[in-house]
N, C-alpha and C positions, 0 to 999 in steps of 0.2 A: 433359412436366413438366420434364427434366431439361434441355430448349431454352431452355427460360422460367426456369428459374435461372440458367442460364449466359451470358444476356443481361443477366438483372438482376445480375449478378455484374460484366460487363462496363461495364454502363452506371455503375454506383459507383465502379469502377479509373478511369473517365474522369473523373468528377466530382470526386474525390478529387486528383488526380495531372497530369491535364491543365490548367496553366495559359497564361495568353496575357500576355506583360510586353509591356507600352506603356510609350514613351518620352514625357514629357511635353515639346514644345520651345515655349519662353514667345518672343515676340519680344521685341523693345527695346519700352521703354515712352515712347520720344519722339513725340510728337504730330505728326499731320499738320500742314505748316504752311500749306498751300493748303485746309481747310475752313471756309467760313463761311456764315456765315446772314445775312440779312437782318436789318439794324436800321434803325428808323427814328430818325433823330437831326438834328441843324442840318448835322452834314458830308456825312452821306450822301444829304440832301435838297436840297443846298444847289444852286441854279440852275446847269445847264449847258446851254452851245450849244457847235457847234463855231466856233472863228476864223475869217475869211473865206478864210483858207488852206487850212485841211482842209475847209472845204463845199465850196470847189471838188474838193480829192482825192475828199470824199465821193460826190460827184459823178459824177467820171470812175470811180468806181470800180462804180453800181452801173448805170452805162451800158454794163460789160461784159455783164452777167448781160440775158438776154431779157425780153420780158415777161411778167407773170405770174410769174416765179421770182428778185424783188429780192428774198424774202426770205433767198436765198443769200450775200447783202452780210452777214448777220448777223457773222460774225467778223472781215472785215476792219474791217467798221466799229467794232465793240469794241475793237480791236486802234490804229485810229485815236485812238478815245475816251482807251482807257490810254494814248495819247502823247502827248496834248495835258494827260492830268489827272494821270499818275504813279499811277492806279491806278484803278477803277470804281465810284463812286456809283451809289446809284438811281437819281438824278436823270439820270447821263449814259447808262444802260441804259434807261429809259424814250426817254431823248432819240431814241437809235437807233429803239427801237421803234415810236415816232410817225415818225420821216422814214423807215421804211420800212412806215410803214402795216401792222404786221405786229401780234398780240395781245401786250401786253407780257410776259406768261409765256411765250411762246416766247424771247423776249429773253434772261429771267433762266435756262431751261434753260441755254443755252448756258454763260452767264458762269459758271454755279458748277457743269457741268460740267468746262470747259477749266481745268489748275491754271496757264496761262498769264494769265488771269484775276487780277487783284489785288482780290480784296474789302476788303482796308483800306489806311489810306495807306502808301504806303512809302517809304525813305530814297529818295536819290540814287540810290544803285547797289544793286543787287537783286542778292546774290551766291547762287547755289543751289550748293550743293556737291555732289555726287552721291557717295551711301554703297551704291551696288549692289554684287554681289560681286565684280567685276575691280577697282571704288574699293577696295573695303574692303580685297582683299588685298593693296594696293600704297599703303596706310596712310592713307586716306579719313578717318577716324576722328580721328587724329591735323590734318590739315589741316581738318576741323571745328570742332576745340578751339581750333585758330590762329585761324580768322578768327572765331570768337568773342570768342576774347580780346582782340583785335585791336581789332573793329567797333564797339565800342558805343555808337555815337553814332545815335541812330535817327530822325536828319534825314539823314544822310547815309549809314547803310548800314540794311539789312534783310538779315539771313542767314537762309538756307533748308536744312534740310537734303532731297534729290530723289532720284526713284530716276532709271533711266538716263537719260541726255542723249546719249546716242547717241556717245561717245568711247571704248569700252572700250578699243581698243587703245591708247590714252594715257594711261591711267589713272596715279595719280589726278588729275581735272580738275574744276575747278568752271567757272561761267558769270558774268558779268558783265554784265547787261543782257542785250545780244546777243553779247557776246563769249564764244568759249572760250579756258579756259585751262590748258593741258595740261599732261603730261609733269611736274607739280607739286611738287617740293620744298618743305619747312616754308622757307627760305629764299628761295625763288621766292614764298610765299604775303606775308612780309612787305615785300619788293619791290614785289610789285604794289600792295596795301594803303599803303605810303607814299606811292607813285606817284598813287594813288587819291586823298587825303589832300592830296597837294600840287597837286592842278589837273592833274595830268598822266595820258594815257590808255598805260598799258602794251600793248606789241605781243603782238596774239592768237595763240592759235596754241601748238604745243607750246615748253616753257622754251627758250631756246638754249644751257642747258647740256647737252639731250638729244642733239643733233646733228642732229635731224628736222625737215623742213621740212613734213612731212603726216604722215599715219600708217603711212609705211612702214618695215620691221622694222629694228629700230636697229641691226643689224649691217649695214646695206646691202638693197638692192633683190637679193631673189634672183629675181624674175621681170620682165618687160617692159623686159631691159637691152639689148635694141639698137632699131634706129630699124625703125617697122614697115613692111610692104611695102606696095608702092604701088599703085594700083587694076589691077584684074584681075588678082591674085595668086590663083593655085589655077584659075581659070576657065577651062574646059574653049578652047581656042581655037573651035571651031564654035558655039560658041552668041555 
């Protein structure tokens, strides 16, 4: 009896006394800028082929791929399509679909899978800044607010904010189409943007006020500083 109290004694000090504090952490409330759905409308419906230029690339492209497995062309030719259209209608995702004989919802998987994919139209230059955490600690946030403030003209830019782009040791960098741009100063950002702005394509790559011609550590190269050795270095002489 006196077990049985002394449990139920035990079990009330817990219930009482024993709490668990949770940390509530909210993210940022900014919006994916690569989610979209399918609309049907006159721009997204609107007749696409490819130019006589890209069916040839189309082409050669899915003359790589064996038989039986063109449905592997699926992205490059996407990728095609957004180059020729600045961004991906139905119309040109179906197109894909029919010249690879493939069912067109395997088509549309891909497209609004990939956030390399443009579901709506975009300016000129597609600027994705990247806010992961090596950007953000190297003031990501800050060069967001720039080429916002900057860009507004949305014939000629689209801003995205993206997670990594695969630069962290340059950080903070945004992208340009295909271009990166590194090592990014709020001064570097409005440089490029006027550059942009005036017909001219700024050189990719980290700032050159960094000192860095790639991503190695800004104090200098501490490893791979002499010339490497030349074949059969280390190899036993009998073999």
């Amino acid at each position: 009896m006196n077990c049985l109290k002394n449990r139920l004694s035990f079990a009330k000090f817990i219930a009482n006394n024993h709490f668990v504090n949770r940390s509530l952490f909210v993210s940022a409330a900014r919006n994916s800028d690569q989610l979209f759905v399918h609309r049907e409308n006159d721009v997204d419906t609107k007749t696409f082929d490819f130019t006589p230029e890209n069916l040839k690339r189309a082409e050669s492209i899915v003359k790589i791929y064996p038989d039986g497995f063109h449905a592997a062309a699926i992205i490059p030719l996407l990728d095609l399509a957004q180059r020729q259209q600045g961004w991906l209608p139905i119309s040109a995702m179906n197109y894909v679909a029919d010249y690879l004989k493939v069912p067109r919802m395997r088509v549309y998987e891909v497209a609004t899978f990939y956030t390399m994919f443009n579901r709506k139209p975009m300016g000129k230059y597609h600027i994705q800044v990247c806010t992961t955490t090596p950007c953000m600690l190297r003031g990501a946030e800050e060069v967001y607010e720039t080429v916002k403030e900057l860009c507004k003209d949305p014939k000629m830019f689209t801003v995205s904010s993206v997670e990594c782009l695969g630069a962290c040791v340059n950080a903070p960098m945004f992208a340009v189409n295909d271009d990166y741009y590194e090592d990014l100063t709020l001064q570097d950002v409005k440089q490029i943007i006027e550059d942009l702005k005036a017909g001219k394509k700024p050189t990719p790559g980290p700032s050159k006020n960094s000192g860095r011609l790639c991503c190695e550590p800004k104090g200098g190269l501490t490893s791979l500083t002499s010339p490497p050795p030349g074949p059969g270095f280390g190899v036993r002489s009998d073999l």
